[in-house]
N, C-alpha and C positions, 0 to 999 in steps of 0.2 A: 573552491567553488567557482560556477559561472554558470552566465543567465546565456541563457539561447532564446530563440522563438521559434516557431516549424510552425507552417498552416497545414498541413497535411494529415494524412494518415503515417500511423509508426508502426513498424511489425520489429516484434525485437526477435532474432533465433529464427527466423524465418524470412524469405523473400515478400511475401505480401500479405495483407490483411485478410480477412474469409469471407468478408463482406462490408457492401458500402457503410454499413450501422454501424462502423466499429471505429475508435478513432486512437485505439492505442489497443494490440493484443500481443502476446509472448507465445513463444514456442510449444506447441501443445502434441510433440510427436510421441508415438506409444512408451519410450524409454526414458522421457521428461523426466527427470527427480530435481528440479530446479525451480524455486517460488522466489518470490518478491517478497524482502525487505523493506517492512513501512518505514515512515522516520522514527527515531527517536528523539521525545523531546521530553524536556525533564519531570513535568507537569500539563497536567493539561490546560494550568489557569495561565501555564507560560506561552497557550497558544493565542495571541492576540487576535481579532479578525476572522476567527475560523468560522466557517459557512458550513452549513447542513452539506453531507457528504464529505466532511474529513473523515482522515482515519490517520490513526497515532498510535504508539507505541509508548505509552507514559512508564519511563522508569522509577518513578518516584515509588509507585504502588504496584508495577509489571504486568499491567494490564493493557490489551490491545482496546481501542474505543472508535466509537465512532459517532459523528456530530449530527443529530436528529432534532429536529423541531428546536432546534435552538440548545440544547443541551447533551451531555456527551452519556453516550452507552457504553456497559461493559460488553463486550464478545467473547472474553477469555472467562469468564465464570471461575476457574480455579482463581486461589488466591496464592500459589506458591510461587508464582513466577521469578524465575532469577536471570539478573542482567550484571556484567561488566562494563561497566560504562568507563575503565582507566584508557582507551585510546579514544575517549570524546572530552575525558575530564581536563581543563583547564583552555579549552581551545576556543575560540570567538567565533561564529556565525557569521557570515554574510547574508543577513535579512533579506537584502535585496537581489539574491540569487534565487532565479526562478525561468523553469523550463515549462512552454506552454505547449499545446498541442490544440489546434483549431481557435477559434474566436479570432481577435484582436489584439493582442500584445502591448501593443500603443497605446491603448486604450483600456485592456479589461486591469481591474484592480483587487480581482480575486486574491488573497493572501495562499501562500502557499508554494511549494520547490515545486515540485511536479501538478500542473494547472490544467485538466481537459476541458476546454472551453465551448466544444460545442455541446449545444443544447438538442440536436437530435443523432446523437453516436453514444456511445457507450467504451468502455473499459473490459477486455474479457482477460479477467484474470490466468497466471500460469493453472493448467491441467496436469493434476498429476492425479496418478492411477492410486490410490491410498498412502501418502503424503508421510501419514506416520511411520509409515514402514520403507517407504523409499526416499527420502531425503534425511540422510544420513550427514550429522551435525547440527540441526536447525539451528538458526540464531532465534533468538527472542526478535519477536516481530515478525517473523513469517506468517504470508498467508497467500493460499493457493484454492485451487478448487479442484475436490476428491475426484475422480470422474466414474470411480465403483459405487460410493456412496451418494454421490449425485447433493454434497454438502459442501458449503465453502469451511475451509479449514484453518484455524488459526493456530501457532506456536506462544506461549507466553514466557519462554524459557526455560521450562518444564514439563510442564504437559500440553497436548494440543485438543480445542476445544470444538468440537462440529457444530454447525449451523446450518438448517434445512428451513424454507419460508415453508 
């Protein structure tokens, strides 16, 4: 593990962001079959300090979540979800590794690996074209955005669960 800072903009699979609102976006080309891996972390009561707007991967019960009014949501609605946790089991955390993007570093004390700080940019998820059918292997913790369905899509290690506002 290790801590970085970056005040910029990040484009990951791509040269540049799509626009200035954006403060971290992933490669969204027609043949994308590639989504982001949340963290896992054992429990979500092992998430100390977590602020509205996490999102986790709890292997205890293999459910994707995410941190709303002060308490955590399911996203994965199945409950079969299956994880191998034997290449994390026994290994120690460095708490204090954390990669920010925008804000303060110095100064901001958001909890968290991956920290987007500013307050007017946003996160555009990887784009793939129905997820279920093109990204072949998912790990438990994927999550991407359908771009047929126009739903953000989760993985819980078994089955994947759509979400439309």
């Amino acid at each position: 593990m290790f801590s970085t800072a970056v005040f910029s903009q990040v484009a990951i699979g791509k040269s540049s962001v799509s626009t200035p609102s954006v403060s971290l976006e992933f490669y969204d080309g027609a043949d994308n079959a590639k989504a982001m891996i949340l963290p896992w972390v054992n429990s979500e009561s092992a998430v100390t300090g977590a602020v509205d707007g996490t999102i986790i991967y709890d292997t205890s019960d293999k459910k994707i979540k995410y941190r709303k009014a002060g308490s955590w949501f399911d996203l994965s609605v199945d409950t079969t979800g299956v994880v191998d946790t034997s290449l994390q089991s026994g290994l120690t955390e460095n708490a204090s590794a954390k990669a920010q993007i925008g804000g303060n570093p110095a100064t901001d004390t958001t909890p968290g690996m991956l920290v987007l700080s500013d307050t007017d940019k946003a996160m555009v998820l990887p784009k793939v074209a129905s997820p279920h059918l093109k990204i072949i292997k998912p790990e438990p913790g994927t999550i991407a955005y359908d771009t047929v369905s126009k739903q953000l899509a989760v993985f819980n290690g078994t089955v994947w669960s759509f979400w439309k506002p």
